[in-house]
ROZAKE-757609 format. One record per atom (N, C-alpha, C, O, CB): atom name; x, y, z. Coordinates in pm, whole numbers, plus 50000, padded with zeros to 5 digits. Atoms other than C-alpha are relative to their C-alpha. Glycine has a CB too. Example, Ala and Ser with C-alpha at 12.3 -4.5 7.8 and 13.67 -1.06 7.14 Angstrom:
 atomo     x     y     z
     N 50089 49881 50000
    CA 51230 49550 50780
     C 50090 50120 50000
     O 50194 50118 50066
    CB 49901 50003 50125
     N 49918 49881 49994
    CA 51367 49894 50714
     C 49923 50109 50073
     O 49974 50220 50090
    CB 50041 50046 49858
***
This chain:
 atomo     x     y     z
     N 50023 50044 49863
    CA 28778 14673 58401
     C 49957 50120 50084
     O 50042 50208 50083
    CB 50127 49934 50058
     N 49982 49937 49896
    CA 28623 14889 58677
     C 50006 50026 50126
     O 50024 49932 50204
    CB 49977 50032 49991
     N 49948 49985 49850
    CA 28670 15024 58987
     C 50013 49894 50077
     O 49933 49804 50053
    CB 49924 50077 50077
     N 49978 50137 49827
    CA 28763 14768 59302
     C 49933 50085 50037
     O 49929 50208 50035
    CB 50165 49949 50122
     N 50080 49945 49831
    CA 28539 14795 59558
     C 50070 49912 50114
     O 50032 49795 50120
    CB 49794 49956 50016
     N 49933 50053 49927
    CA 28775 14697 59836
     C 49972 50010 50156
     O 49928 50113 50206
    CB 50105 50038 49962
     N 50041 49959 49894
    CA 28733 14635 60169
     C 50140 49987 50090
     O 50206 49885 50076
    CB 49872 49923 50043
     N 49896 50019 49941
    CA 29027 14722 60422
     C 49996 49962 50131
     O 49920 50016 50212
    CB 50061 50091 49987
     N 50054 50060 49917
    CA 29062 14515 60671
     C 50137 49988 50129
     O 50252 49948 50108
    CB 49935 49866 49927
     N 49924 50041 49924
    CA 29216 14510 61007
     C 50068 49856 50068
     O 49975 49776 50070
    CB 49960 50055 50054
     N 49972 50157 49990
    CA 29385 14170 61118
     C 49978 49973 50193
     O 49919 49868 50222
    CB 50202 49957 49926
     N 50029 50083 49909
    CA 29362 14115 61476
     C 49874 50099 50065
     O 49856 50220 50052
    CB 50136 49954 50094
     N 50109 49948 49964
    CA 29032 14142 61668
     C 49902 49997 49854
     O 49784 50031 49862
    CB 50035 50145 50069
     N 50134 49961 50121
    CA 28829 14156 61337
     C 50081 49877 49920
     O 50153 49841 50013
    CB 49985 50207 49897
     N 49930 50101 50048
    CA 29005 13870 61129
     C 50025 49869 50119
     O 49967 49761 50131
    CB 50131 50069 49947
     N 49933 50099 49881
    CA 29188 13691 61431
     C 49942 50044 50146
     O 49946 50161 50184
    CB 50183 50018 50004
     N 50054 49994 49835
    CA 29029 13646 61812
     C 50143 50080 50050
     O 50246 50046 49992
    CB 49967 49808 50098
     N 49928 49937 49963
    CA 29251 13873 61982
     C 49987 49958 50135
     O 49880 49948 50196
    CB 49989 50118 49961
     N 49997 50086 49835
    CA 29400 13710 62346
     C 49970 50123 50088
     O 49963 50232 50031
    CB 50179 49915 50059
     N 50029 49896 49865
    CA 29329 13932 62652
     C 50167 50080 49988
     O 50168 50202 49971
    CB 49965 49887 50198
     N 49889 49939 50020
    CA 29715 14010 62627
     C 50041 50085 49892
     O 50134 50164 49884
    CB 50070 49924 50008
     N 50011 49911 50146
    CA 29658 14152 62291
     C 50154 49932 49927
     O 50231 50023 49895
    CB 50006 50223 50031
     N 49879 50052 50034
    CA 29966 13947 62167
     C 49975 49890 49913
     O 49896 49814 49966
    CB 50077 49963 50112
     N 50051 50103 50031
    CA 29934 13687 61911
     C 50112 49971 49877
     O 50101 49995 49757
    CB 49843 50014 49972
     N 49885 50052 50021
    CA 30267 13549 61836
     C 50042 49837 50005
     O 50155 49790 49997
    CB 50064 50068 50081
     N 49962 50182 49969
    CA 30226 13136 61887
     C 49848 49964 49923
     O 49739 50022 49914
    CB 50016 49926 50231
     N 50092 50051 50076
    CA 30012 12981 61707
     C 49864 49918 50072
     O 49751 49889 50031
    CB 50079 49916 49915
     N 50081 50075 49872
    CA 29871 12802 62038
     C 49881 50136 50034
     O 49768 50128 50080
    CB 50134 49957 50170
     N 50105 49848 50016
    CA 29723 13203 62013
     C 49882 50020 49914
     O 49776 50077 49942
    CB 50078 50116 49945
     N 50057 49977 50129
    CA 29587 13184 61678
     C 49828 49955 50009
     O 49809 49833 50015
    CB 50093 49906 49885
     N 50123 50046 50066
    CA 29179 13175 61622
     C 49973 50079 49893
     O 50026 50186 49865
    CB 49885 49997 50083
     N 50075 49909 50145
    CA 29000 13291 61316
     C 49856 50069 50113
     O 49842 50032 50230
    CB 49917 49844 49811
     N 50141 49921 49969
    CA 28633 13531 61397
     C 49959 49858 49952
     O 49992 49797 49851
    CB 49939 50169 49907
     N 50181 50051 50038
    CA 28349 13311 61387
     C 49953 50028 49870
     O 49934 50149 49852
    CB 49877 50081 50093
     N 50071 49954 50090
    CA 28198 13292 61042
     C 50111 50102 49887
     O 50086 50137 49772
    CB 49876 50076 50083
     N 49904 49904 50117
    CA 28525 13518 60889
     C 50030 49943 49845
     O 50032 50006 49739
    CB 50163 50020 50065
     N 49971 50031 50169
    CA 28607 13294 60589
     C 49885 49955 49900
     O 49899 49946 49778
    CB 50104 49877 49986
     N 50116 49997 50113
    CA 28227 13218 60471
     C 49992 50135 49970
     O 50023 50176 49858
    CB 49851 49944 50044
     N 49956 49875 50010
    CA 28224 13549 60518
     C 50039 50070 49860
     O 49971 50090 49759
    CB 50101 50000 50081
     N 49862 49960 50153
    CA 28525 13685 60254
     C 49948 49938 49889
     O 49969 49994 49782
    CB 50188 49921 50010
     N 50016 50108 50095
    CA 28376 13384 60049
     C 49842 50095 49919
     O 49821 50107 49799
    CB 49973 49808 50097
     N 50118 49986 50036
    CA 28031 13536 60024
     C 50067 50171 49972
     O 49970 50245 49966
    CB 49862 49949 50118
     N 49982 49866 49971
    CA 28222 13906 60010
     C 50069 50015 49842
     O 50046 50116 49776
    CB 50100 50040 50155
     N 49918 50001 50108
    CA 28459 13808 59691
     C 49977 49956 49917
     O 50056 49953 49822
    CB 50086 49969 50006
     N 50102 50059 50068
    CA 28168 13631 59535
     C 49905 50131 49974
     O 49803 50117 49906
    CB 49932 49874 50086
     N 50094 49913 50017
    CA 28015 13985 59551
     C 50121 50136 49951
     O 50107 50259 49951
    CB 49893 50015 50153
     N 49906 49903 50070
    CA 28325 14149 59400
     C 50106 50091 50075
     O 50198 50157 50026
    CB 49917 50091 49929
     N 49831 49944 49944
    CA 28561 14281 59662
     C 50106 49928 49993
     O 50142 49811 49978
    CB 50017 50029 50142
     N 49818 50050 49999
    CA 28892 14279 59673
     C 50022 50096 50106
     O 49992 50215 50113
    CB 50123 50032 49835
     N 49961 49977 49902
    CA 29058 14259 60026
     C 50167 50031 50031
     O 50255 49947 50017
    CB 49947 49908 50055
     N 49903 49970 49942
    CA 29339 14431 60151
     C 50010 50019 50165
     O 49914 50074 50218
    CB 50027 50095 49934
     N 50003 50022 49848
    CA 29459 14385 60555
     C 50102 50105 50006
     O 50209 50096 49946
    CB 50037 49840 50072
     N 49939 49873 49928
    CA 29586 14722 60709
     C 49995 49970 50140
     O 49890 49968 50206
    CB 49921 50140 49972
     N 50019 49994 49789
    CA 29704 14669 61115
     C 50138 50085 50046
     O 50247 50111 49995
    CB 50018 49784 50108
     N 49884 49917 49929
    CA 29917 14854 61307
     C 50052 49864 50095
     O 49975 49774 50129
    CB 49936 50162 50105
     N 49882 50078 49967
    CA 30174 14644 61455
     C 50118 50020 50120
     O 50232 49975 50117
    CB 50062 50004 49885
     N 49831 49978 50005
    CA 30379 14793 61708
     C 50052 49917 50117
     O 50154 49968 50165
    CB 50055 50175 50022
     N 49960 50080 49963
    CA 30436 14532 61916
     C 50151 49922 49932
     O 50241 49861 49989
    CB 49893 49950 50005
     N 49883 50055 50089
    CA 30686 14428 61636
     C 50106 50120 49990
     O 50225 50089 49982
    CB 49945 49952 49840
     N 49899 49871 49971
    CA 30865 14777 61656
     C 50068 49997 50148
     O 50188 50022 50150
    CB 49908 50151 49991
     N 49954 50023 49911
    CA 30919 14725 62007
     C 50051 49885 50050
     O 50112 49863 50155
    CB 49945 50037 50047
     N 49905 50151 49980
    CA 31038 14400 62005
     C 49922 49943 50112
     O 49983 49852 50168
    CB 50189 50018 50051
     N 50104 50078 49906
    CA 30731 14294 62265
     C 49968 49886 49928
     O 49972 49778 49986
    CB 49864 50077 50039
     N 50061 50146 50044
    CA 30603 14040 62016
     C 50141 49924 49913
     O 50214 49971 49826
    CB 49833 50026 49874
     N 49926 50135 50105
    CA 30817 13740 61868
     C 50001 50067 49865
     O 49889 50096 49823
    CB 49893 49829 49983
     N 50052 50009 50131
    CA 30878 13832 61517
     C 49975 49880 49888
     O 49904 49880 49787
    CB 50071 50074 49951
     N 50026 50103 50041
    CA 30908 13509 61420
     C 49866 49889 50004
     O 49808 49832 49912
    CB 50086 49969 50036
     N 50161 50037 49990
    CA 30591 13356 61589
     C 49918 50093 49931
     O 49819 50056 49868
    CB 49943 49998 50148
     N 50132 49930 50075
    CA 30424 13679 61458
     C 49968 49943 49873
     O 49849 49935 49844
    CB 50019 50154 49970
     N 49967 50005 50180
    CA 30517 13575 61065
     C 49931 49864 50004
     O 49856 49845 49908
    CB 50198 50000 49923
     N 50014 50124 50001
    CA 30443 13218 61154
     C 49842 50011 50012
     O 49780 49960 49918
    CB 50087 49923 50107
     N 50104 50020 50020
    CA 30099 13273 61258
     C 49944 50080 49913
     O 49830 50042 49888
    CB 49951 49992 50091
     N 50045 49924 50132
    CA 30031 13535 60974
     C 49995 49887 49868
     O 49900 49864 49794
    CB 50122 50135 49966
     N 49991 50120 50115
    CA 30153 13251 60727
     C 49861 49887 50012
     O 49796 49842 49918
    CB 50164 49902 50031
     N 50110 50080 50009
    CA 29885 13031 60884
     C 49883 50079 49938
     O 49848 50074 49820
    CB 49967 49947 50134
     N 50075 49912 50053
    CA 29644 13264 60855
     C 49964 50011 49879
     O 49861 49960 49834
    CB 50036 50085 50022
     N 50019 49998 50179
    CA 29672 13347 60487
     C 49985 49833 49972
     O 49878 49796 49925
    CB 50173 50079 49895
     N 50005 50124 50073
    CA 29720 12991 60403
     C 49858 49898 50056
     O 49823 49807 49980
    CB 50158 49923 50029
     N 50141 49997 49977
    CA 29364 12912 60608
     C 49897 50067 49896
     O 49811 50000 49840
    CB 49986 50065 50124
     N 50087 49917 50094
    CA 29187 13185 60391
     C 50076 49944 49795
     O 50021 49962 49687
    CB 50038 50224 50064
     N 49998 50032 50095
    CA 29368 13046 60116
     C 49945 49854 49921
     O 49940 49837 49800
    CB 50098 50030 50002
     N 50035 50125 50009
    CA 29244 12694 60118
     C 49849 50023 49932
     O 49810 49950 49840
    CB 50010 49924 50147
     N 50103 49955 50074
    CA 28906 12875 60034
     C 49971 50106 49918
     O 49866 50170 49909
    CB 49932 50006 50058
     N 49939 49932 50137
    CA 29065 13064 59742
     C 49985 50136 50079
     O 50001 50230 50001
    CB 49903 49980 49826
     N 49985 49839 49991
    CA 29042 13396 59944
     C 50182 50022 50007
     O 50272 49957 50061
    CB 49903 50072 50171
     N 49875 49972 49986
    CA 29345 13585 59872
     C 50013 50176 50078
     O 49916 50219 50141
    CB 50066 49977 49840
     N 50031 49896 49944
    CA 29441 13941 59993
     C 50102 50055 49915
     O 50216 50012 49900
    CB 49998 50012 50149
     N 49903 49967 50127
    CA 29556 14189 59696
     C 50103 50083 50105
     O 50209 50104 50045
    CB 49918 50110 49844
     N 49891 49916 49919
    CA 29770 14401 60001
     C 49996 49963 50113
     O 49892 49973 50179
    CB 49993 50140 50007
     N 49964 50021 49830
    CA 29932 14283 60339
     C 50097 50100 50059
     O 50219 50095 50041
    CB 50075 49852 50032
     N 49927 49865 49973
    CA 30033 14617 60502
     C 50025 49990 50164
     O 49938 49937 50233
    CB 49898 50149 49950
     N 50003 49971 49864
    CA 30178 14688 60863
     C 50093 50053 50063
     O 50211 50020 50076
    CB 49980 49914 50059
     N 49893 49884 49911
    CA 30302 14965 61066
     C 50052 49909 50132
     O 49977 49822 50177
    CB 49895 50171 50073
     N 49906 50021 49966
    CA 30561 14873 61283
     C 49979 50097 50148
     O 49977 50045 50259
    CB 50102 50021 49889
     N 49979 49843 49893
    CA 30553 15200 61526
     C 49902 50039 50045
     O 49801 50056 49976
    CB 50049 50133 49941
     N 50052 49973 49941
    CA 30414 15304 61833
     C 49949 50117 49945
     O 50002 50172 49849
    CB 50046 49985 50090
     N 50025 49869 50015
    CA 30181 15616 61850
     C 50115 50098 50066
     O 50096 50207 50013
    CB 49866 50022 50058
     N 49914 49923 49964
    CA 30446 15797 62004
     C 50097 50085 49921
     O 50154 50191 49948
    CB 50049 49937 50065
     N 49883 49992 50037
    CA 30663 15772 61729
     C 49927 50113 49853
     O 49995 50162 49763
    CB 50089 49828 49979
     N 50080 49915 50101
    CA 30392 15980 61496
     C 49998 49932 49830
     O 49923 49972 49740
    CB 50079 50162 50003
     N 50037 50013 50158
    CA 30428 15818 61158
     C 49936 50029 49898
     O 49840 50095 49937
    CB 49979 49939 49977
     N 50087 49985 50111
    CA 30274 15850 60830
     C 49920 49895 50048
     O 49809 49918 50097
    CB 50058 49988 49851
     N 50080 50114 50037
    CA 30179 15475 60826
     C 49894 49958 50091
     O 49807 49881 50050
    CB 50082 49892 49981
     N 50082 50057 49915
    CA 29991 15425 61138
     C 49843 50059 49991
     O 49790 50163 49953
    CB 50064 50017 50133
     N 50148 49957 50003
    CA 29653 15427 61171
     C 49959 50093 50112
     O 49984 50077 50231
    CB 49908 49876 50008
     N 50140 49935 50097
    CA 29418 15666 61140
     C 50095 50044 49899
     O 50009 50070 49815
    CB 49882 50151 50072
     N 49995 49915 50093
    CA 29625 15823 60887
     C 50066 49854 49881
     O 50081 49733 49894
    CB 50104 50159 50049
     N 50061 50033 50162
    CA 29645 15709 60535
     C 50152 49962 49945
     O 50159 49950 49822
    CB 49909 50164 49895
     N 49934 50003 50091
    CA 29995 15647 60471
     C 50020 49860 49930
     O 50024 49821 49813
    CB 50099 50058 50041
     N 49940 50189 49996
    CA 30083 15278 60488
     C 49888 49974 49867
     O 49915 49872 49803
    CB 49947 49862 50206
     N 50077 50017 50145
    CA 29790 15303 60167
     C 50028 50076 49908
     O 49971 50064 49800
    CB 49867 50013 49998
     N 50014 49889 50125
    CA 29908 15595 59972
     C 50060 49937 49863
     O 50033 49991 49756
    CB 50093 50151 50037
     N 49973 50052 50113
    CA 30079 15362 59728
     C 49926 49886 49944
     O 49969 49836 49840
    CB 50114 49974 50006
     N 50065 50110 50055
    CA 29823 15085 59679
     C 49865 50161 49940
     O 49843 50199 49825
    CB 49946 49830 50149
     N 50053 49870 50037
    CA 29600 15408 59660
     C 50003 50065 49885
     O 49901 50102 49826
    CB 50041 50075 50064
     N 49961 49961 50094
    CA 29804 15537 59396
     C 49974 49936 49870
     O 49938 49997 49770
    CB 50100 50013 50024
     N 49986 50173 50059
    CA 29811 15180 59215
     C 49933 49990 49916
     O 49961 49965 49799
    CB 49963 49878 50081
     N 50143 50080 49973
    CA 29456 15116 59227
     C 49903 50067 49925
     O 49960 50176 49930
    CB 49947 49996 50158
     N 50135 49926 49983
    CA 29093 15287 59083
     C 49893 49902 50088
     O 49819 49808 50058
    CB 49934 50036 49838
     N 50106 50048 49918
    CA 28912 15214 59377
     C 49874 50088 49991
     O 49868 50207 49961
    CB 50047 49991 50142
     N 50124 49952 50024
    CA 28551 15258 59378
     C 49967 50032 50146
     O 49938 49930 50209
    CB 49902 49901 49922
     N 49962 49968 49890
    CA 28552 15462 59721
     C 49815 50015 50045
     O 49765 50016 50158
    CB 50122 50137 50000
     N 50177 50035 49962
    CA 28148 15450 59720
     C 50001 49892 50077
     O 49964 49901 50194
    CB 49892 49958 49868
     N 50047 50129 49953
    CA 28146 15091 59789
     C 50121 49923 50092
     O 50129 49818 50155
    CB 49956 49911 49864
     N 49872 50068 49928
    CA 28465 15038 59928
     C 49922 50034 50181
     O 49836 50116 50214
    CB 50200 50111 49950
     N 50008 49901 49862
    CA 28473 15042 60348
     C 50136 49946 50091
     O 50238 49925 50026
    CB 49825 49973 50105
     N 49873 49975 49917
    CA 28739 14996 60627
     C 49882 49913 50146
     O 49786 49955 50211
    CB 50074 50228 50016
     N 50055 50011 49852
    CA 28664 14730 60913
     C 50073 49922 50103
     O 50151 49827 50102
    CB 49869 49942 49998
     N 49845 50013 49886
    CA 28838 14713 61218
     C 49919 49958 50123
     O 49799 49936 50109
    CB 50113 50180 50042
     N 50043 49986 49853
    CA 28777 14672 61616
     C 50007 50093 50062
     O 49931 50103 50158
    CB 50047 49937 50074
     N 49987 49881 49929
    CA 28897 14996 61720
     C 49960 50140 49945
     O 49945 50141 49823
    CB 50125 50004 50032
     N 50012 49860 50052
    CA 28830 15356 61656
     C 50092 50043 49914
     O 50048 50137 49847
    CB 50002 50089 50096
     N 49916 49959 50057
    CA 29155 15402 61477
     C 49927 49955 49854
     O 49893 50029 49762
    CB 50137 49952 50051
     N 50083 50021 50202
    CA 28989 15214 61137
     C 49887 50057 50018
     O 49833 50054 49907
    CB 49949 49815 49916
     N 50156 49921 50019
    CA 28639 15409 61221
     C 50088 50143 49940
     O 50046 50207 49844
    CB 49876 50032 50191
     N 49941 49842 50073
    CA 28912 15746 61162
     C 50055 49963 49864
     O 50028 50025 49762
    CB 50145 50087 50094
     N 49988 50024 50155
    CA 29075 15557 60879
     C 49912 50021 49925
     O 49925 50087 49822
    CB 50025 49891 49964
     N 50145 50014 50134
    CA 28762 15523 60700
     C 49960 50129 50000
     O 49909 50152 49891
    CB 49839 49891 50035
     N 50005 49886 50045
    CA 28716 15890 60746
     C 50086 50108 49923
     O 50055 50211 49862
    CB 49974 50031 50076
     N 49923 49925 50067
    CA 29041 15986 60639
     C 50024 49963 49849
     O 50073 50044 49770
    CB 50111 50005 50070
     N 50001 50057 50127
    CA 29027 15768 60327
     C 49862 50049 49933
     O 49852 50051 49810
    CB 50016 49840 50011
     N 50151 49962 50089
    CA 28644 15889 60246
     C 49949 49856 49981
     O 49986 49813 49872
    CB 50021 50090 49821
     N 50061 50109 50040
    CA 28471 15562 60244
     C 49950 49907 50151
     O 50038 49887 50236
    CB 50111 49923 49895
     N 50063 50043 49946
    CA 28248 15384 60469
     C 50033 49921 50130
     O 50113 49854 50064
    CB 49952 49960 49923
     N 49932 50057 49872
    CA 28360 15200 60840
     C 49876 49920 50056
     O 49769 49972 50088
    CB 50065 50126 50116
     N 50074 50036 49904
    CA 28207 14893 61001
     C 50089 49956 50127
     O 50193 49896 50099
    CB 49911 49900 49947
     N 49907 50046 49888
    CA 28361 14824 61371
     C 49930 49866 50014
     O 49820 49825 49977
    CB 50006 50100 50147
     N 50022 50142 49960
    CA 28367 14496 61488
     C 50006 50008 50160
     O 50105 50019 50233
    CB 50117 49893 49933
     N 49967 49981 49824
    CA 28255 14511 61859
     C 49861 49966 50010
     O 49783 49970 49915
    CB 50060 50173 50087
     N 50108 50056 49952
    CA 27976 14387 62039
     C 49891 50171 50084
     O 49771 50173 50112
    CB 50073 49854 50126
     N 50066 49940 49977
    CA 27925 14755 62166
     C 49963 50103 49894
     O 50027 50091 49790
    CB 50033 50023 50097
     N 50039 49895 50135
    CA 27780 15041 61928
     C 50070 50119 49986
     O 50056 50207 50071
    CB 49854 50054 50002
     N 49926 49887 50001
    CA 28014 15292 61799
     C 49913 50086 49895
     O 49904 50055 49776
    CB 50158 49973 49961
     N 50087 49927 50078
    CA 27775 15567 61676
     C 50113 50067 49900
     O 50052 50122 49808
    CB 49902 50109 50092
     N 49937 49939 50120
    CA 28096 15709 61440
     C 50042 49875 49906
     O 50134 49869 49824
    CB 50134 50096 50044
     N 49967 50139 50122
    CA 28089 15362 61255
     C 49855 49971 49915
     O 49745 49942 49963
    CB 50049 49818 50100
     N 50131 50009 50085
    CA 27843 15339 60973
     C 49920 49831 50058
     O 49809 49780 50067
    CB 50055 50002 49797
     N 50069 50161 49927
    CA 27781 14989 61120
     C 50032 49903 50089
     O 50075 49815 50015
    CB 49986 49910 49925
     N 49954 50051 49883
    CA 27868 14794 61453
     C 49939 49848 50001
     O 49816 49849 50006
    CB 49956 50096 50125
     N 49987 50088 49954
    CA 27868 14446 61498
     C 50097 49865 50011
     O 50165 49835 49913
    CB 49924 49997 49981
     N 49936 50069 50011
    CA 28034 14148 61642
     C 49959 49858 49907
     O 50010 49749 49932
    CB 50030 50001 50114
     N 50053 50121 50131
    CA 27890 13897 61362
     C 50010 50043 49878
     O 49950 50128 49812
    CB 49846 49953 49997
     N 49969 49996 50140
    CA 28055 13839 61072
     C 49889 49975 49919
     O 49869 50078 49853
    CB 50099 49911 49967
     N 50125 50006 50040
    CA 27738 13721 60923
     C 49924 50116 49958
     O 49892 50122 49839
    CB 49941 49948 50088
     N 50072 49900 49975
    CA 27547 14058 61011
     C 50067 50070 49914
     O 50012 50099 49808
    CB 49983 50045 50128
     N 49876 49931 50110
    CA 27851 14235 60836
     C 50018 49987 49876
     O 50042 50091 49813
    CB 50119 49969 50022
     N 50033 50004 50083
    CA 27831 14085 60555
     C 49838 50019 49946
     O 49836 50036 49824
    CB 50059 49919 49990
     N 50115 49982 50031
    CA 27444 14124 60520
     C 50011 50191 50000
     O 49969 50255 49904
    CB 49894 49909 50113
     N 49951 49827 49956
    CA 27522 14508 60599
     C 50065 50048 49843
     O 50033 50140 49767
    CB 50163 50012 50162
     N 49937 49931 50171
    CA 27745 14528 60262
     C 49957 49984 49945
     O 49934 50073 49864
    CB 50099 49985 49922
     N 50088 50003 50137
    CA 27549 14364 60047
     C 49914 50029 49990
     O 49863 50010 49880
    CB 49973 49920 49943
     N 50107 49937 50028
    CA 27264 14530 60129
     C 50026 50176 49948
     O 49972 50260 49876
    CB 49915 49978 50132
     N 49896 49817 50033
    CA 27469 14880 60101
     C 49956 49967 49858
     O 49838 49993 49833
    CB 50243 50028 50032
     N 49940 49972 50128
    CA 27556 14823 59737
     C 49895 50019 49930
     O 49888 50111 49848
    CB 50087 49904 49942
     N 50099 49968 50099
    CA 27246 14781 59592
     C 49860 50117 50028
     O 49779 50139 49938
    CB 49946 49857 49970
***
């Protein structure tokens, strides 16, 4: 078998519509992106394997529900699962920047054991998020970053808010 080419993926804002409150604990909260699960479909049909990296610390501080959080995560997966996408790692820091961690993003820890795990194929692999923190992930991991934003982040190998476009973006990469 070789390498995974994996793509790491942030969960809210790039996966899930993210509310103006940035909170998304009720399910009355919950949307999917536009286009996210043809998407994965046309992404895992082209040989990745997805893992979801988010920072979380809403759940460290006890601001978000943990129970609504889990509840709409469960939907979530079980949406992407209805169209056989699965996700080989569900990772998430807990802790504010304040609190410095390994695991939080930009830095690399909250992966050093799937990392370890794994032979990822770090060519084709990339890291895509909404914020600048997965554009530094993807530099601190060595492997490629598209942001998900409607404006252009010149330190992201590729910027847009269309899942569509995003996927046309990787599969034109690989080959």
């Amino acid at each position: 078998m070789g390498k995974k080419k994996v793509l790491f993926l942030d969960r809210d804002g790039t996966l899930i519509r993210e509310p103006e409150n940035g909170v998304i604990d009720k399910l009355s909260d919950f949307r999917l992106l536009p286009d996210v699960i043809e998407s994965l479909g046309k992404l895992k049909f082209a040989g990745y394997t997805f893992v979801i990296v988010s920072n979380q610390p809403g759940l460290g501080k006890g601001r978000i529900n943990p129970e609504g959080f889990y509840e709409v995560h469960k939907e979530m997966l079980k949406l992407f699962a209805m169209d056989k996408i699965f996700f080989d790692e569900v990772l998430f820091c807990p802790h504010n920047e304040e609190e410095n961690c390994e695991c939080r993003k930009p830095k690399t820890g909250l992966l050093t054991e799937y990392l370890r795990n794994n032979d990822i194929d770090m060519e084709r692999s990339f890291v895509i998020g909404d914020r600048h923190t997965d554009i530094e992930l993807a530099k601190n991991l060595g492997v490629k970053s598209v942001r998900v934003s409607a404006e252009n982040d010149s330190d992201a190998y590729f910027t847009s808010n269309s899942w569509k476009e995003i996927v046309r973006y990787i599969l034109d990469y690989q080959f």
